[in-house]
Kinemage of the C-alpha trace (Angstrom):
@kinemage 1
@onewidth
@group {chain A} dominant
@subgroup {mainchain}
@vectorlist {calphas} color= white
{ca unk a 1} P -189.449 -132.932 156.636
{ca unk a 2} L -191.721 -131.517 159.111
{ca unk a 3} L -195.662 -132.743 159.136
{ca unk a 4} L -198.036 -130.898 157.443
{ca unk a 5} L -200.229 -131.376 160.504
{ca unk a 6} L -197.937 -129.979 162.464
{ca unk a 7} L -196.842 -127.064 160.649
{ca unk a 8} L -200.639 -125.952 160.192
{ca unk a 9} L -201.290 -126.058 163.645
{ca unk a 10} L -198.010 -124.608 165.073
{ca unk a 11} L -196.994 -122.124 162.370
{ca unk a 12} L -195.640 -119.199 164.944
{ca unk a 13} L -193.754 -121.674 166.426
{ca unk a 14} L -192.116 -122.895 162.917
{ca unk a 15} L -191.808 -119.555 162.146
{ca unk a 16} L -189.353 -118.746 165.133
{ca unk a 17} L -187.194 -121.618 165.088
{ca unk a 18} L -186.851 -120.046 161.548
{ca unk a 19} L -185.521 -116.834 163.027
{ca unk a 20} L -183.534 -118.956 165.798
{ca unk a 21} L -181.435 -120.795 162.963
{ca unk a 22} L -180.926 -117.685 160.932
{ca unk a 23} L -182.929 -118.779 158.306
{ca unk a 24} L -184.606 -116.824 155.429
{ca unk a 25} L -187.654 -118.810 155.008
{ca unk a 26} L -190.959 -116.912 154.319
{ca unk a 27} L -193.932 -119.271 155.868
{ca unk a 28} L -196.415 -116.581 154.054
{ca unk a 29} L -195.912 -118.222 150.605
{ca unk a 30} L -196.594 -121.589 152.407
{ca unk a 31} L -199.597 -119.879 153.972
{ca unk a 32} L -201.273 -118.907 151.129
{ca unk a 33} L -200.410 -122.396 149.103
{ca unk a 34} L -202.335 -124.736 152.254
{ca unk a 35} L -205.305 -122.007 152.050
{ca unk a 36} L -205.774 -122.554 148.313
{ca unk a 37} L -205.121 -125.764 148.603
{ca unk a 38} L -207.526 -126.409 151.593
{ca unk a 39} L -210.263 -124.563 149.517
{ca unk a 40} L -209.494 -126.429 146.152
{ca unk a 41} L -209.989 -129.951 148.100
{ca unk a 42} L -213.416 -128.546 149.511
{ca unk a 43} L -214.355 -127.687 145.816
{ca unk a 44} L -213.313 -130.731 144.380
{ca unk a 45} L -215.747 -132.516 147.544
{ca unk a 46} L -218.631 -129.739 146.243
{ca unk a 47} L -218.497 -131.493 142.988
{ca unk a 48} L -218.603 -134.657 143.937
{ca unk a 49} L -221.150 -134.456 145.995
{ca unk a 50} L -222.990 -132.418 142.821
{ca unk a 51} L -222.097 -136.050 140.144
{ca unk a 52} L -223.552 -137.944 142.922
{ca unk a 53} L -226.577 -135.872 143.162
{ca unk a 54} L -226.797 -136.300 139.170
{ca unk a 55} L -226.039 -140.216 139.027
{ca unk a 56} L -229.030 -140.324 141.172
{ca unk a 57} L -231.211 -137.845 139.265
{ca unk a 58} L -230.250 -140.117 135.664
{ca unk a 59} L -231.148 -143.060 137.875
{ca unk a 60} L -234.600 -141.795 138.746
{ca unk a 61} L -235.604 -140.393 135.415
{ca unk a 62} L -234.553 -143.426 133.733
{ca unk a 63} L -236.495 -145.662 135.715
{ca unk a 64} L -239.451 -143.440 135.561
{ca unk a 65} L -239.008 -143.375 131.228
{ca unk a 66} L -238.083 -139.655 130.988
{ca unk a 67} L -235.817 -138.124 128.974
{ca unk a 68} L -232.511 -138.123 131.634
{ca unk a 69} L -230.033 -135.956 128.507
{ca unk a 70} L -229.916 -132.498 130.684
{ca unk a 71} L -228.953 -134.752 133.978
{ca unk a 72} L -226.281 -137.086 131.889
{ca unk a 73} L -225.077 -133.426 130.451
{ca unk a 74} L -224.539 -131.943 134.036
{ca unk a 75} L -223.085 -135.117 135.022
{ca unk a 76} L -220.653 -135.008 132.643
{ca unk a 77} L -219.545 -131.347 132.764
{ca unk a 78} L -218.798 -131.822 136.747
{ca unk a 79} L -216.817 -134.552 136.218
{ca unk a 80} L -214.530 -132.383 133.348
{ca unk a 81} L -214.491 -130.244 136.659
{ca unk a 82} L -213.559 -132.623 138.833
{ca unk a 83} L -210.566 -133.566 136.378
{ca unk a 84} L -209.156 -130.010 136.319
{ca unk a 85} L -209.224 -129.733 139.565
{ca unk a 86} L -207.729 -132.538 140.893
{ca unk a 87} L -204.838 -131.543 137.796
{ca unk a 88} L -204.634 -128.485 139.235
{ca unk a 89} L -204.461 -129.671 142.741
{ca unk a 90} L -201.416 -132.028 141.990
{ca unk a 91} L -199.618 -128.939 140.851
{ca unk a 92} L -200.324 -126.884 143.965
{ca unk a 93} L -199.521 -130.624 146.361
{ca unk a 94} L -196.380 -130.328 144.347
{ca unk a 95} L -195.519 -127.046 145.040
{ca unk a 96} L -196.711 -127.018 149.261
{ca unk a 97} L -193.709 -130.565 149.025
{ca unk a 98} L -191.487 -128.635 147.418
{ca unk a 99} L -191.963 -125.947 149.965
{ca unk a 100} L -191.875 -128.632 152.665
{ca unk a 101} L -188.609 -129.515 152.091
{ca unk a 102} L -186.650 -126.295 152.496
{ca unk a 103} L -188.369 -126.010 155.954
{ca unk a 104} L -185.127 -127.399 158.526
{ca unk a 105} L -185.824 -129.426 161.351
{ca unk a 106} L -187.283 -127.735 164.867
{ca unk a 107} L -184.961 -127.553 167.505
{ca unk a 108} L -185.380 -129.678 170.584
{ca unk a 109} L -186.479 -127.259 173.992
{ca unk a 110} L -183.230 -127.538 175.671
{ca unk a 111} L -180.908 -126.602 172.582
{ca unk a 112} L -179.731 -123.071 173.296
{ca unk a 113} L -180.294 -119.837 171.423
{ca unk a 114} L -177.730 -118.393 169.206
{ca unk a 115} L -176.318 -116.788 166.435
{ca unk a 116} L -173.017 -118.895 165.384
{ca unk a 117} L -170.139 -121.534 166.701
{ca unk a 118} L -169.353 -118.743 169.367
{ca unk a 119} L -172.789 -119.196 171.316
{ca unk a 120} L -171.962 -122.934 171.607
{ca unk a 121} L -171.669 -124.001 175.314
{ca unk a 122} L -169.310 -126.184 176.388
{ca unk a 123} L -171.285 -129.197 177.781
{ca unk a 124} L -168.405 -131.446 179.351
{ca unk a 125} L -165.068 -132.396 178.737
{ca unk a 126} L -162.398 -135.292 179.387
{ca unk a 127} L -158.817 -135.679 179.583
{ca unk a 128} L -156.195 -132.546 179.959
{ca unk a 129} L -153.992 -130.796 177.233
{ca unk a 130} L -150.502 -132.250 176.633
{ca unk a 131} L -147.487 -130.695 177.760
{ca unk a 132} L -144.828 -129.983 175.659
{ca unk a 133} L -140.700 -128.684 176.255
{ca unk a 134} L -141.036 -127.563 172.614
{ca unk a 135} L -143.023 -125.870 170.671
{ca unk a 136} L -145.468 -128.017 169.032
{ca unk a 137} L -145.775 -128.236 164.953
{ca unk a 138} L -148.810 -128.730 163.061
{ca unk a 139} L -149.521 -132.135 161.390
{ca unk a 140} L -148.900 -130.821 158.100
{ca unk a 141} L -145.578 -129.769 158.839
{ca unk a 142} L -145.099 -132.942 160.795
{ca unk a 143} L -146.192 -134.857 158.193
{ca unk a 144} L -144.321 -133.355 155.159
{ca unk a 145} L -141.118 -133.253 157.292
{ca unk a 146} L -141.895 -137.449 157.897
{ca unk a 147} L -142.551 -138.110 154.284
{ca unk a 148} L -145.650 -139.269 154.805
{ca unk a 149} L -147.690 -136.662 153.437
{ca unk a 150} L -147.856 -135.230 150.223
{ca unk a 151} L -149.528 -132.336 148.658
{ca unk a 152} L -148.318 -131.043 145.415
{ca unk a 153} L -148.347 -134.718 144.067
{ca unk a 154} L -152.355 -134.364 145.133
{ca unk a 155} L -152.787 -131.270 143.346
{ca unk a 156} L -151.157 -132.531 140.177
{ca unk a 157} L -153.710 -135.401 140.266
{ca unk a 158} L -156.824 -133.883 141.497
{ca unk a 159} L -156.681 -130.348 142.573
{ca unk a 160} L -156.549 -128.549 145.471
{ca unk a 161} L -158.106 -130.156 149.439
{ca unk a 162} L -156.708 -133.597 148.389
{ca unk a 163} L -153.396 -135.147 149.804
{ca unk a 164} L -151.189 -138.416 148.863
{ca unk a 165} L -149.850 -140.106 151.884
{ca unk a 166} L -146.989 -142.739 152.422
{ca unk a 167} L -145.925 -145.744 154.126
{ca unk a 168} L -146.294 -145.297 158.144
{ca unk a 169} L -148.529 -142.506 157.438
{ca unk a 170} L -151.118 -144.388 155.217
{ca unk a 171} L -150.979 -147.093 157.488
{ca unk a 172} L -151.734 -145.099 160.672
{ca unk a 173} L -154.892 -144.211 158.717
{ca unk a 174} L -155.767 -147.707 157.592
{ca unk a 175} L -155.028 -148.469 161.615
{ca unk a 176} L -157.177 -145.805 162.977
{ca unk a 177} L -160.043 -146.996 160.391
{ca unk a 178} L -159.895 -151.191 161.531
{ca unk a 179} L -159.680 -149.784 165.642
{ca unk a 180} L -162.720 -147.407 165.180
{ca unk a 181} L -165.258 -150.465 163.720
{ca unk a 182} L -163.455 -153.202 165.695
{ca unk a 183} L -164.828 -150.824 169.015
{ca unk a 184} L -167.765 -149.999 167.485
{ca unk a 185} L -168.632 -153.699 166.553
{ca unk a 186} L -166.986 -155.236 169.055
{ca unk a 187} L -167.899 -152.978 172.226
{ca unk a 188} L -170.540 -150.721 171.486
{ca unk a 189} L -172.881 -153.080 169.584
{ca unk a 190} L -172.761 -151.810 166.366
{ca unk a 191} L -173.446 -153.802 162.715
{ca unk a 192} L -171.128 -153.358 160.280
{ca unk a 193} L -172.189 -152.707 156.774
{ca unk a 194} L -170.162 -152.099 153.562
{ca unk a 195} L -172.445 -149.435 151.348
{ca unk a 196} L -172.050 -147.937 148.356
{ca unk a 197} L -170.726 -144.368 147.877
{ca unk a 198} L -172.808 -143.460 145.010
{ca unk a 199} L -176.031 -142.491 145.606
{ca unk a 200} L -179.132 -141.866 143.427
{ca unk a 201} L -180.814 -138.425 143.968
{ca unk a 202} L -183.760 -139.743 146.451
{ca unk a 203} L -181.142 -141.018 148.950
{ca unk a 204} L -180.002 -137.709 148.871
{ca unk a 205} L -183.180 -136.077 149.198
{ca unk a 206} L -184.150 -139.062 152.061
{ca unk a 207} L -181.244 -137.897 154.325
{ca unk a 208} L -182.023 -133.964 153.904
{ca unk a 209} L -178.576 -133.012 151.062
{ca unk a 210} L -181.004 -132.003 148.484
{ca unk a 211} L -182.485 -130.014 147.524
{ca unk a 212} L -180.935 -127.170 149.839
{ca unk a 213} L -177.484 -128.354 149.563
{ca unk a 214} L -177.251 -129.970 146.086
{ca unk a 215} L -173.682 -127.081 145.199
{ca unk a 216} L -171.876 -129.365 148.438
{ca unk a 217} L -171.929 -132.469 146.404
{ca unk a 218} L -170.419 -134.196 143.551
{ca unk a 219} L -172.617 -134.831 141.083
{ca unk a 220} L -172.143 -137.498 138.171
{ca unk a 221} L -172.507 -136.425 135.072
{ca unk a 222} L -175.191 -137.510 133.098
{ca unk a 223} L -177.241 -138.950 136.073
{ca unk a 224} L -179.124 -138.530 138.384
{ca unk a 225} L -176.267 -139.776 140.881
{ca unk a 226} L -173.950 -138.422 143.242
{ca unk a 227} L -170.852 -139.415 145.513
{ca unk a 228} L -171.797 -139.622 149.616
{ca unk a 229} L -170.925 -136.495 151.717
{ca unk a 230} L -171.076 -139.050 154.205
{ca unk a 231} L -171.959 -142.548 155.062
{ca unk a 232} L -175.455 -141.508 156.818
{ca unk a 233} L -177.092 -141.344 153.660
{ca unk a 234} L -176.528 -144.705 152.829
{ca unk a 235} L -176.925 -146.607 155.650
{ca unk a 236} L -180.370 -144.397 156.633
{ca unk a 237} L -181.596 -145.063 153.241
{ca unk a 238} L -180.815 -148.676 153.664
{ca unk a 239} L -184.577 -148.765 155.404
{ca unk a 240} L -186.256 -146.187 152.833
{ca unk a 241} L -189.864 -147.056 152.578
{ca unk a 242} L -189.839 -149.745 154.834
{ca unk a 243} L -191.722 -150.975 157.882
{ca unk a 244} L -189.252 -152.009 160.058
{ca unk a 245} L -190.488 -154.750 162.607
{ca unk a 246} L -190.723 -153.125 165.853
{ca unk a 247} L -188.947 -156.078 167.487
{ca unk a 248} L -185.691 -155.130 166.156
{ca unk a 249} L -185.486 -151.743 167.270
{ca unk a 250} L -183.349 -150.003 167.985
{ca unk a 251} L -180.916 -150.965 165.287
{ca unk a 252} L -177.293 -149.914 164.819
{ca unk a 253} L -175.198 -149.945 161.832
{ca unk a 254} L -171.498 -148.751 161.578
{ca unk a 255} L -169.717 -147.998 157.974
{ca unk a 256} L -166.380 -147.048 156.987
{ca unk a 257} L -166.269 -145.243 153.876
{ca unk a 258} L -164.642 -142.242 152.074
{ca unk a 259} L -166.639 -139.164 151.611
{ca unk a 260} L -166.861 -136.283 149.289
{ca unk a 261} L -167.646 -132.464 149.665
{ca unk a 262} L -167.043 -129.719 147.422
{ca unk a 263} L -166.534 -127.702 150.551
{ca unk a 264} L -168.713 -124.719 148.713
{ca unk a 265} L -168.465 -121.388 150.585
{ca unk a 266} L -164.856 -122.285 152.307
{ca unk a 267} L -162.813 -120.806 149.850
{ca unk a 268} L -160.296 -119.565 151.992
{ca unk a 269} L -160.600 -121.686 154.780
{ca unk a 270} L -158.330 -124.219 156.186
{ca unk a 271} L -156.049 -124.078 152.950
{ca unk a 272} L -153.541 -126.504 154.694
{ca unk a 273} L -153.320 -129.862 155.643
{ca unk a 274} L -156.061 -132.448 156.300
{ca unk a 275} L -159.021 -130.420 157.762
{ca unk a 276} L -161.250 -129.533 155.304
{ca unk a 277} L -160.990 -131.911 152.014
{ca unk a 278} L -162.665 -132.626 149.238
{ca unk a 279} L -161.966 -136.447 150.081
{ca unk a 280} L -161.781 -138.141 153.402
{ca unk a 281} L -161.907 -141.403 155.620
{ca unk a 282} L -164.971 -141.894 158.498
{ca unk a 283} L -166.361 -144.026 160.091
{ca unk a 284} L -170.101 -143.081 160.552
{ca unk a 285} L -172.685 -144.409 163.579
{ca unk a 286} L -176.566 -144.570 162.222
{ca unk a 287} L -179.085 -145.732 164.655
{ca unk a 288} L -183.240 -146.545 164.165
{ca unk a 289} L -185.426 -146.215 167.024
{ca unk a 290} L -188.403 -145.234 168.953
{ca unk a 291} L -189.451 -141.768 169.346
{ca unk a 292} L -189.560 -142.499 172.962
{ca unk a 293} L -186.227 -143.709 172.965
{ca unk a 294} L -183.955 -141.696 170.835
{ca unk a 295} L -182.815 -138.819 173.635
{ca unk a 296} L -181.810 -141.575 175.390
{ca unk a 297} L -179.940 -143.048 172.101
{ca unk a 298} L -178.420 -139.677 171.393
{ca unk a 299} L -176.570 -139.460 174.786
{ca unk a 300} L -175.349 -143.369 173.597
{ca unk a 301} L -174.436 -142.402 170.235
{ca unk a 302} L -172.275 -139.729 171.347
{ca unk a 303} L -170.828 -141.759 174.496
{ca unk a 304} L -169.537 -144.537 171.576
{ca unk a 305} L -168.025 -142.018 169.638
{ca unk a 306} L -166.154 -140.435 172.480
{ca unk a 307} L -165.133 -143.790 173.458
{ca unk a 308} L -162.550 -143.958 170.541
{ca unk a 309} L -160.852 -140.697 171.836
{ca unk a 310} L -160.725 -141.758 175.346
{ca unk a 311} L -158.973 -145.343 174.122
{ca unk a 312} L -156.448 -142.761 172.120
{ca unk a 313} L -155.527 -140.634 175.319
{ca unk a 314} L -156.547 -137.591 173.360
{ca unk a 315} L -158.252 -134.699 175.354
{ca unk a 316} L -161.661 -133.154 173.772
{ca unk a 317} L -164.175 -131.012 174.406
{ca unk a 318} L -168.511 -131.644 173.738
{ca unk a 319} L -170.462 -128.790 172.487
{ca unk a 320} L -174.046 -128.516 172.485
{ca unk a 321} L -174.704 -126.686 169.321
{ca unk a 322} L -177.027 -123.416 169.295
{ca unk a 323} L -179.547 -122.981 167.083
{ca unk a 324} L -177.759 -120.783 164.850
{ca unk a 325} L -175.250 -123.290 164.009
{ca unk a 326} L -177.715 -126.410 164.166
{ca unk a 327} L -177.596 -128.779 161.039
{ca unk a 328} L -180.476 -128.553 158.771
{ca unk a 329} L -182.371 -131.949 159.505
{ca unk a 330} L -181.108 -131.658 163.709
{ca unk a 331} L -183.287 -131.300 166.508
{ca unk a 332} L -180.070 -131.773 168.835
{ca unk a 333} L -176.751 -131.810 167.961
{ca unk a 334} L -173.465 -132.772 170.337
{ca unk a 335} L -170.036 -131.507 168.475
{ca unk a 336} L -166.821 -133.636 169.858
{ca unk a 337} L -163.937 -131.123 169.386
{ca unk a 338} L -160.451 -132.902 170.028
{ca unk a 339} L -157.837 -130.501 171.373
{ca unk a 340} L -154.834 -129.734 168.160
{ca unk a 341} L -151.831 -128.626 170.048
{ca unk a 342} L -149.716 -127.509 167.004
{ca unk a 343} L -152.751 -125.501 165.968
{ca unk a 344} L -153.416 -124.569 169.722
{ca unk a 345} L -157.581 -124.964 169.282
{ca unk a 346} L -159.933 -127.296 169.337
{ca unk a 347} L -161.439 -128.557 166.238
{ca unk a 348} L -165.130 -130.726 165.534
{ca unk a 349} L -164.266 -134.267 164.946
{ca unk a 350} L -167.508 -135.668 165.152
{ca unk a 351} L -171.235 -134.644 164.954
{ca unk a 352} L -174.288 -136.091 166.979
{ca unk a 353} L -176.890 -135.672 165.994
{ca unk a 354} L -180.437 -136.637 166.429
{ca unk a 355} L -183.199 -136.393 163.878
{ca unk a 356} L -186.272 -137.428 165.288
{ca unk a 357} L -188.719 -138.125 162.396
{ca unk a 358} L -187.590 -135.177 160.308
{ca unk a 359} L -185.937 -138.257 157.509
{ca unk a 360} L -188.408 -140.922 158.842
{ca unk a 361} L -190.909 -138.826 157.294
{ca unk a 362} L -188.336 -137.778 153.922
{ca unk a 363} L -187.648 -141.396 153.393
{ca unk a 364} L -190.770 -143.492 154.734
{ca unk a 365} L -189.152 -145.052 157.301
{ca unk a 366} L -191.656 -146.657 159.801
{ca unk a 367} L -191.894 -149.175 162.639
{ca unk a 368} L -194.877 -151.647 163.422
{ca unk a 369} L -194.804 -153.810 166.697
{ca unk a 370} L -196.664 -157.074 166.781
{ca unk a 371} L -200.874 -155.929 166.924
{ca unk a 372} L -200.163 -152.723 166.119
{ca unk a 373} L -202.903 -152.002 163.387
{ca unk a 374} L -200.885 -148.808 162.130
{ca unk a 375} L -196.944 -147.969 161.419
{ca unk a 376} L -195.138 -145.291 162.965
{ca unk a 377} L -192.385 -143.531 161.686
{ca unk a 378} L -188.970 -144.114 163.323
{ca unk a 379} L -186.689 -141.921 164.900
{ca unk a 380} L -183.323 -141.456 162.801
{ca unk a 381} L -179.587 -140.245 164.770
{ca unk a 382} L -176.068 -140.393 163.238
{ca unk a 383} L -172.733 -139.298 163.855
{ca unk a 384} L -169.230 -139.851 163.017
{ca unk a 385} L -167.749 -142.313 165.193
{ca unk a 386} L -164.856 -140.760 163.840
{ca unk a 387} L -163.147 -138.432 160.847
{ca unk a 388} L -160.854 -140.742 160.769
{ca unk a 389} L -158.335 -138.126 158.456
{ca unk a 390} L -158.716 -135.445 161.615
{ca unk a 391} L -158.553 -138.223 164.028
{ca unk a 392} L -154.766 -138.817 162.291
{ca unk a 393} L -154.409 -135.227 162.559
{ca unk a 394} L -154.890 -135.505 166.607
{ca unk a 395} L -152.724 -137.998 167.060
{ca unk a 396} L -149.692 -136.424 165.037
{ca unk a 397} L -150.070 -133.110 166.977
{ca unk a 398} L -150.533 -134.943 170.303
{ca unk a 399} L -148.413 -137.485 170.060
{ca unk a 400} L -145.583 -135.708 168.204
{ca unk a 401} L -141.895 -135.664 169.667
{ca unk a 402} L -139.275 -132.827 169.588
{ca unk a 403} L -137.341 -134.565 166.573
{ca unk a 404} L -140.327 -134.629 165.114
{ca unk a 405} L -141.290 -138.279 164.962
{ca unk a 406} L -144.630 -139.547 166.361
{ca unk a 407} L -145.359 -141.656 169.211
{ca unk a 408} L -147.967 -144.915 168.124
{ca unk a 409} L -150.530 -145.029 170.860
{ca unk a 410} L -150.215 -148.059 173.231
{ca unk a 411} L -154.003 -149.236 171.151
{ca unk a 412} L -152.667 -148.870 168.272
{ca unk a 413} L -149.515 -150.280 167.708
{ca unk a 414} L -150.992 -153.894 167.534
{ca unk a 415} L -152.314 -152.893 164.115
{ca unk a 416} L -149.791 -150.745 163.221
{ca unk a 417} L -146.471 -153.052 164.357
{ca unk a 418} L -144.556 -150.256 166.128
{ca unk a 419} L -144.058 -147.883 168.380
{ca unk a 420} L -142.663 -144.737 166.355
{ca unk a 421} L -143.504 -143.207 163.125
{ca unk a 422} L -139.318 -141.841 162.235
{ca unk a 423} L -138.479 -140.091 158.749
{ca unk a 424} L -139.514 -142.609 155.961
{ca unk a 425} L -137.561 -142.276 152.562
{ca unk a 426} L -138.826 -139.828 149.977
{ca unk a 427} L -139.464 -140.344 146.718
């Protein structure tokens, strides 16, 4: 959420990172909510200043013996003034929140203009595509074909966008999931933390889901609960109206959990395999620190995350998303997209992204150091450190052979106790 400070005093610019991200958001309504709000506060200080004028007046005439009725009478009927006012102010505070938090984050000055995914430059890469004497399957097919993956048995269960998987298979996922927070933990510093992944609504609010993107979740029925899109909103909520000491910034907390989108709006839309699900495996990368610090952090986060594709051998790609395609509570955003031979593209595996105060402020997250009189609000960044379901997905394509079993990277095969995934038995 953006400060009301701020947004006062720099509404053009508000206004045209509006237009930048494609957004619909009229600032007019806002506008004309602060003015009456601005000029129902100065009222409400009128009156006040009026009851205080009339305390004194009943003071005066009562210690002089008069007859102090007319004062105790005006007295009274500015303070029934005073009462609907301040009612009626709570309604209009409510309403200039409410507008508050449909207003998205302000991108950061170096985050390019654009309109969609196709305006996103290429920032760096690492590693070169595999070369194949074949022509390369996608993991679906690989993965059927293996016996490791199962769809129609999903579908019977649950539905459509969820899969079964089997022996070597489940275990390369289980593998990928143990290597991602033993690097994470054991290399790049992170604390590992085991959260729920039901929420309650303010987490969800906290984080930035609701209210703009409350038809994306799962919702339990009857409460005022919902299952994680992602592991971010617990672990940033883990510090919701706190004062963290300033000591024991920056902190960094890694989860592994499963997540859950309704994947609203993609009917259509990678209908096969493991892409898009309604379910999924990651391991997600939160980090707390200093606004003068968290540029800095962002270029770590990312770093750690591509650190788990580098250890895999598999070639990628880093974006720097445009505005256009900039999350709702990002001021920067990095996109890691891993290259999918059987698919022959490149495809987002994780998202960096930093913050700044935009869910410091949502959540009341704030800092103090040691003699500072007042808190400050943190700085928030996340990312997936990785999917781990389209990390599997890289490694089948890349690592797939011509009779269609699957190489076990070198890293890997310590937790996974062998070399090839061959043709398991169906059942």
């Amino acid at each position: 959420m953006l400060d009301i400070k701020f947004l006062r005093g720099n509404l053009e610019l508000v206004r045209q990172s509006i237009a930048n991200r494609g957004g619909k958001v009229d600032l007019s309504e806002y506008e004309a909510l602060d003015a009456k709000r601005r000029e129902m506060i100065q009222e409400v200080e009128t009156c006040k200043m009026r009851r205080n004028e009339a305390s004194k007046a009943i003071a005066q005439i009562k210690r002089e013996g008069g007859d102090a009725s007319e004062a105790i009478a005006e007295q009274a009927a500015v303070g029934k003034t005073i009462k609907e006012l301040d009612e009626q102010l709570k309604v209009v505070d409510e309403k200039v929140q409410e507008f508050l938090l449909d207003i998205p984050n302000v991108p950061h000055e170096s985050v390019p203009v654009g309109k969609d995914e196709n305006d996103n430059p290429v920032s760096w890469t690492w590693g070169e595509k595999p070369e194949f004497s074949f022509a390369p399957k996608e993991h679906w097919e690989l993965g059927q074909e293996l016996g490791g993956l199962d769809f129609e048995r999903a579908a019977k269960l649950s539905g459509s966008r969820f899969a079964v998987t089997y022996g070597a298979i489940s275990k390369l996922e289980r593998a990928l999931a143990t290597f991602m927070l033993d690097v994470q933990t054991g290399e790049n510093g992170y604390f590992e933390v085991a959260p729920p992944v039901i929420v309650n609504s303010d987490a969800l609010y906290g984080t930035g889901q609701l209210p703009k993107f409350a038809e994306d979740l799962f919702k339990v029925e009857g409460q005022e609960a919902y299952l994680i899109p992602t592991a971010e909103v617990p672990l940033t909520n883990l510090h919701a109206n706190e004062t963290i000491d300033g000591d024991r910034l920056p902190i960094s907390y890694c989860a592994h959990t499963q997540c859950f989108r309704s994947e609203a709006g993609s009917y259509g839309k990678d209908t096969k395999g493991l892409i898009r699900m309604h379910q999924f495996g990651k391991v997600e990368l939160v980090h707390f620190t200093r606004p003068e610090d968290s540029f800095d952090q962002l270029e770590k986060l990312t770093k750690n995350a591509e650190s788990i594709l580098q250890k895999l051998g598999l070639h990628y790609r880093v974006v720097t998303l445009c505005t256009g395609d900039l999350g709702f509570s990002s001021t920067k955003t990095y996109d890691i997209e891993v290259w999918l031979p059987g698919q022959d593209k490149y495809r987002e595996i994780s998202s960096c992204s930093n913050m700044v105060d935009f869910q410091a402020r949502r959540a009341g997250i704030r800092f103090k150091d040691k003699g500072q009189k007042k808190a400050q609000l943190c700085h928030t960044l996340n990312g997936s450190g990785l999917a781990v379901g389209r990390c599997m997905v890289a490694l089948m394509e890349n690592y797939q052979r011509e009779d269609g079993s699957i190489e076990v990277p070198e890293v890997l095969r310590p937790y996974m106790g062998m070399d090839v995934i061959e043709p398991m038995e169906k059942f």
